[in-house]
C-alpha positions in Angstrom: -25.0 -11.0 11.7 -25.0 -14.5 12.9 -21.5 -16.6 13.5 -23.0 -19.3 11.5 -23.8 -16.9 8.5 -20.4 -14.6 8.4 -18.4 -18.2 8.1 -21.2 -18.8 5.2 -19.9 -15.7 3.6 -16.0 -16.8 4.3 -16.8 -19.5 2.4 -18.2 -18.2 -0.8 -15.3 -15.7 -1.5 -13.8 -17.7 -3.4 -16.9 -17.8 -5.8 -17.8 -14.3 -5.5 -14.5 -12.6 -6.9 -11.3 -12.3 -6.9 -10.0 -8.9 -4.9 -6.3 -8.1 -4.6 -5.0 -4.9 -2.8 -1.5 -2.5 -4.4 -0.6 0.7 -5.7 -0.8 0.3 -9.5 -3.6 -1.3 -11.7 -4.7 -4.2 -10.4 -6.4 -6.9 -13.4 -8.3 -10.0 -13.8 -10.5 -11.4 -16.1 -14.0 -10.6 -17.1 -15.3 -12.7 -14.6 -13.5 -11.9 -11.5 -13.9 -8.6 -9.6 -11.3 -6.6 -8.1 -11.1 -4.0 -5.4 -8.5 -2.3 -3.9 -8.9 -1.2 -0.6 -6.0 -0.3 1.0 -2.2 0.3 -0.6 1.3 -0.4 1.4 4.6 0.9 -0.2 7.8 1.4 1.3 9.8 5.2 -0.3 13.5 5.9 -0.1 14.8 9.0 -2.5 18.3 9.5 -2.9 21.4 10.7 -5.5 18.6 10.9 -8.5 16.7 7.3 -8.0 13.6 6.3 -6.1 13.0 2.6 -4.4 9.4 1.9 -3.8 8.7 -1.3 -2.2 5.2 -2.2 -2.6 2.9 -5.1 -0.6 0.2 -6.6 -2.5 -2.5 -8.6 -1.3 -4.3 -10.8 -2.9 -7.4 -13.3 -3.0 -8.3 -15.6 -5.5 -7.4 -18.2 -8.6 -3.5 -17.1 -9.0 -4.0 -17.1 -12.8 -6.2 -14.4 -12.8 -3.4 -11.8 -11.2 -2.8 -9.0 -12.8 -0.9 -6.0 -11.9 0.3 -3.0 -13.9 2.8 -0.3 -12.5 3.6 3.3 -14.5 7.1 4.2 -13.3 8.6 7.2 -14.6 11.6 4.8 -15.5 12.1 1.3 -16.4 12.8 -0.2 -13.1 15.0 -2.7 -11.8 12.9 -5.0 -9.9 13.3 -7.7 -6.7 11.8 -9.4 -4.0 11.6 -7.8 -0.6 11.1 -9.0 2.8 7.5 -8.9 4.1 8.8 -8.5 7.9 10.0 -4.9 7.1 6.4 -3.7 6.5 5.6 -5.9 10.0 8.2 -4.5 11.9 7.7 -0.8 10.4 3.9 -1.0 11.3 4.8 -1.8 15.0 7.2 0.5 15.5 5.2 3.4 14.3 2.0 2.1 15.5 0.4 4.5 18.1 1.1 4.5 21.8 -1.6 4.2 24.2 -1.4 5.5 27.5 -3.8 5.4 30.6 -4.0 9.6 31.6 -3.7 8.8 35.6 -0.3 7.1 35.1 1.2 9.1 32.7 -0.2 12.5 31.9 1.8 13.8 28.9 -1.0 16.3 27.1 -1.9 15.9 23.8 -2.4 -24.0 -12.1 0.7 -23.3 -14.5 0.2 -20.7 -17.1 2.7 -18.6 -19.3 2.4 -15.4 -21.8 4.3 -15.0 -24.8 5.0 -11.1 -25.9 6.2 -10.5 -29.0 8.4 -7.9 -29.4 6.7 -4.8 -31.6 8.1 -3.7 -34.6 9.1 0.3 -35.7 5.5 0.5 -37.0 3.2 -0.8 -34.3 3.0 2.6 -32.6 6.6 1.8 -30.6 6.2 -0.2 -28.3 9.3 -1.5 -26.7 9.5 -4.6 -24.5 12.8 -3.4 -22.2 12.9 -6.4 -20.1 11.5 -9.6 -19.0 12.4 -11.6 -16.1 11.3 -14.2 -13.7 11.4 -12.3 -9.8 10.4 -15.1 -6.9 7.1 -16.7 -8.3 6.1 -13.3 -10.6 6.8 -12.8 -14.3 7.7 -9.3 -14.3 7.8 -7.3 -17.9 8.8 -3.7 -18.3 7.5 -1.9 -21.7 7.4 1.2 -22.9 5.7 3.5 -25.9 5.0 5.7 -28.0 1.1 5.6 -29.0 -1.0 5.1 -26.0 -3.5 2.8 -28.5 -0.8 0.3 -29.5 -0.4 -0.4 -25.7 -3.6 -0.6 -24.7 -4.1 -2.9 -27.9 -0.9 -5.1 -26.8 -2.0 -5.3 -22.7 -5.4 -6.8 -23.9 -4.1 -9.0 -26.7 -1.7 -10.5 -23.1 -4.8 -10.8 -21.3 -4.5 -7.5 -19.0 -7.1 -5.4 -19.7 -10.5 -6.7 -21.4 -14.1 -5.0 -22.1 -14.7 -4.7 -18.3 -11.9 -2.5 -17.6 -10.5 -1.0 -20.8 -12.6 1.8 -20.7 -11.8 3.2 -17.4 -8.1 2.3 -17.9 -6.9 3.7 -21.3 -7.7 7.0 -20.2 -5.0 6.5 -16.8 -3.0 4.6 -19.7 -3.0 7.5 -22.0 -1.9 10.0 -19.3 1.5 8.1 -18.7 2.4 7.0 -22.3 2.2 11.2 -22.8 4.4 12.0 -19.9 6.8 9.0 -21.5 6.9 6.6 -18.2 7.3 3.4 -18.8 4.8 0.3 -17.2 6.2 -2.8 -15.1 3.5 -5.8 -16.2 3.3 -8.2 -13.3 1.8 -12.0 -13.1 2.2 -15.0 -11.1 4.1 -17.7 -12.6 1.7 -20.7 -11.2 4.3 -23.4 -10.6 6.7 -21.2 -8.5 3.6 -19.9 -6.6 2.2 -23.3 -5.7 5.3 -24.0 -4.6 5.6 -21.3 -2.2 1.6 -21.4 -1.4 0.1 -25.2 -2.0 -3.5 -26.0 -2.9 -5.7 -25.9 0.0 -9.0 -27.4 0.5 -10.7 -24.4 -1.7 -8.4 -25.2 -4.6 -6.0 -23.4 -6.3 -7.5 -19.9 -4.6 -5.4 -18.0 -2.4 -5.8 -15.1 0.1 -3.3 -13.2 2.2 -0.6 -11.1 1.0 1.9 -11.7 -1.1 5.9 -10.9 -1.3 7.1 -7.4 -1.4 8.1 -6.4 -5.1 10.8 -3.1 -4.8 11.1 -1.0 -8.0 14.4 0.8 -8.3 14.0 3.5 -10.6 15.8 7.2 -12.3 13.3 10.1 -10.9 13.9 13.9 -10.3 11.4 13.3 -7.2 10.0 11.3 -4.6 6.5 10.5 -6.4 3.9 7.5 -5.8 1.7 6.4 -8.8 -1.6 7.1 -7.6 -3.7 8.3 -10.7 -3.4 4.6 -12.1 -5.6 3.3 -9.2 -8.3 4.6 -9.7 -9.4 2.0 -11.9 -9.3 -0.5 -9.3 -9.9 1.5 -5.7 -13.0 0.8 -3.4 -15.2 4.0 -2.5 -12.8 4.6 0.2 -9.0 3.0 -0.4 -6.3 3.8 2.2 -2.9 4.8 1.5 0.1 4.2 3.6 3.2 5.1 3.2 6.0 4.9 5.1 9.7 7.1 3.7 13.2 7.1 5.1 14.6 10.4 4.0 17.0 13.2 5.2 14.0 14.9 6.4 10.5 14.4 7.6 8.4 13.8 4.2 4.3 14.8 3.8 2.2 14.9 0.9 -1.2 16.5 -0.1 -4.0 15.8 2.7 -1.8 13.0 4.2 -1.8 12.7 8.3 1.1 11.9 9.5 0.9 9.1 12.3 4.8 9.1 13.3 7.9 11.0 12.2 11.6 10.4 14.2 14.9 10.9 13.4 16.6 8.2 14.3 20.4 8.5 16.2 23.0 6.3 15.8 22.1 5.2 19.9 18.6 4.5 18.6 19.3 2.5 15.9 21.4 0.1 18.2 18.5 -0.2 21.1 16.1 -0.7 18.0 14.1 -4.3 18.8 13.4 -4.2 14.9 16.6 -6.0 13.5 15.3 -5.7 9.2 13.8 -1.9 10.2 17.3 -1.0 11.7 19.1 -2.6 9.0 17.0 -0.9 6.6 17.2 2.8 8.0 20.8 5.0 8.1 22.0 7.2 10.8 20.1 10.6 10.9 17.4 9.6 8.6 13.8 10.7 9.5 11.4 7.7 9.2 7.5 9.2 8.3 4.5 7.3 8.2 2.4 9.0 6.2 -2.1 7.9 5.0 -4.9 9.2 3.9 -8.1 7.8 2.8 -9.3 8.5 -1.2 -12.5 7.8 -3.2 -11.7 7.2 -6.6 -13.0 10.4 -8.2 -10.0 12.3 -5.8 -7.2 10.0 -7.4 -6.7 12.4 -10.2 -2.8 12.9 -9.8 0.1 10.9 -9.0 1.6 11.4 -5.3 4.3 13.6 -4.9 6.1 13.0 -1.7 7.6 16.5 -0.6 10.2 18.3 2.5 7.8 18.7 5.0 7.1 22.4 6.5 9.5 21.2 9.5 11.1 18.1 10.7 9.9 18.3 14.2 9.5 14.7 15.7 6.0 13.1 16.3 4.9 10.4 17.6 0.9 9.7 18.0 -0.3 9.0 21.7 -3.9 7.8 22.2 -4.7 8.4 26.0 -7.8 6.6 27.9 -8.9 7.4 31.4 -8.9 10.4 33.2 -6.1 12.6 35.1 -6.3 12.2 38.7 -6.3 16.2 38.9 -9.7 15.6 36.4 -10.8 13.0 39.1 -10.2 15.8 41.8 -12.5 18.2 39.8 -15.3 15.8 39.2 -15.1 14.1 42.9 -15.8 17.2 45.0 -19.1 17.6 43.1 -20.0 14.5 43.0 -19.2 13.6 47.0 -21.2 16.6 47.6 -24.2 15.7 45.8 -24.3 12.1 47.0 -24.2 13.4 50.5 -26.9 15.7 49.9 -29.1 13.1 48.8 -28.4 10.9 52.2 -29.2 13.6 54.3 -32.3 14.7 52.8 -35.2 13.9 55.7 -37.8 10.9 54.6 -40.9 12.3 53.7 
């Protein structure tokens, strides 16, 4: 592909779709598309309540963002720092190491919701607050079809998606979670993110939202997204806990249990506020298709909590070298001292 004709396509993103990257149900309208294609949350467990800090991306016209989050409890919901999802990326990034030095082995718009009555199937609007620039709304109920009839009458779900969605829907409502409704409120957002040269479309991520929730376990609402994920959507995960922490098919890419000594040499000043003295810190992925999110995420003890840290090693051992040189010096000074013909 030409330079001249990838910036072609850089430019026409903003008239091909709208795509916006989270855990949860991610919405526009009819005429936008959207694609999740990889997911970023942040897990702490602890005395009966979960935090899950999640970082959406987005790209697009801010007043088609839509997000939808099942949580086995109505939340209490802020803004979180960005940098701790930098910092915890670096620090758990692997290390790479050459094997001959150091051979180790392996616009403005607003929604108004009404407030249902006994008989509309129960639905219950909990709360409804204003969190940085998003309008965040946390309802619950009874009848999966007086939900799904509310969310489309506030202009989250619509004939593209309600299909594949009520079904996810359904599945919470029964297991009696309640849903945190997210949108931008444009005025705050231009604020934070003024109009560009391609208009009121943006791309990058956005703030961190935490959800502080009552759960029995450490789970991460996967089934949802499904209605939104690419053919292949990454997951990452990272979890402070007591222990090191896996869940099904996940690869773990680093797992320490951090001492008070390395907490105070840590060059990560939100991760070391953010951890506790003896907690493991796991970074957990895997990759999913769509047809394999068919269950929410539950985030377990793993089998052990040995360390690990993953090492990526280039080069060759000089004892490697050794083996091959011999061989090789021998059969260049073969060929030398063959006679001419």
């Amino acid at each position: 592909m030409s330079r001249a004709y990838f910036c072609f396509l850089l430019l026409l993103l903003p008239v091909l779709g709208t795509q916006a990257l989270a855990d949860g149900m991610l919405l526009t309208s009819p005429w936008y598309y959207v694609q999740e294609t990889a997911q970023q949350a942040i897990l702490r467990h602890e005395a009966g309540a979960e935090t899950m800090t999640i970082l959406p991306h987005f790209q697009g016209d801010a007043n088609q963002f839509a997000w939808i989050v099942p949580l086995p409890a109505p939340p209490q919901v802020e803004t979180a720092d960005v940098d701790l999802f930098r910092e915890l990326d670096l620090m758990t990034r692997p290390l790479n190491r050459y094997r001959d030095s150091d051979w180790e082995g392996c616009n403005n718009t607003s929604v108004d919701y009404l407030v249902g009555s006994e008989d509309n199937g129960g639905i219950q609007i909990i709360d409804q607050q204003t969190v940085g620039y998003y309008d965040v709304m946390t309802v619950s109920a009874e009848e999966s079809p007086a939900l799904i009839d509310s969310l489309t009458q506030w202009g989250f779900l619509h004939d593209g998606n309600i299909d594949s969605a009520g079904e996810a829907i359904d599945h919470y409502v029964q297991q009696g979670w309640s849903f945190a409704t997210v949108r931008i409120d444009t005025v705050s957002f231009h604020e934070a993110f003024p109009e560009d040269w391609y208009g009121s479309s943006y791309r990058g991520q956005l703030d961190p939202l935490k959800f502080t929730f009552a759960s029995a376990e450490m789970i991460y609402p996967l089934r949802i997204s499904a209605v939104s994920a690419a053919e292949s959507s990454e997951v990452v995960l990272y979890v402070a806990d007591a222990h090191r922490r896996h869940f099904e098919g996940a690869v773990t890419r680093y797992a320490n249990r951090f001492t008070a000594t390395e907490l105070a040499a840590l060059d990560y000043p939100r991760a070391a506020a953010w951890l506790q003295e003896g907690e493991f810190l796991t970074h957990l992925r895997r990759d999913y298709a769509p047809q394999e999110m068919t269950m929410d995420l539950v985030v377990e003890r793993a089998a052990s909590d040995e360390e690990y840290r993953h090492i990526i090693y280039s080069g060759m051992p000089w004892s490697t070298l050794g083996l091959l040189g011999g061989p090789a010096a021998w059969f260049i000074w073969r060929r030398r001292s063959r006679p001419l013909p």
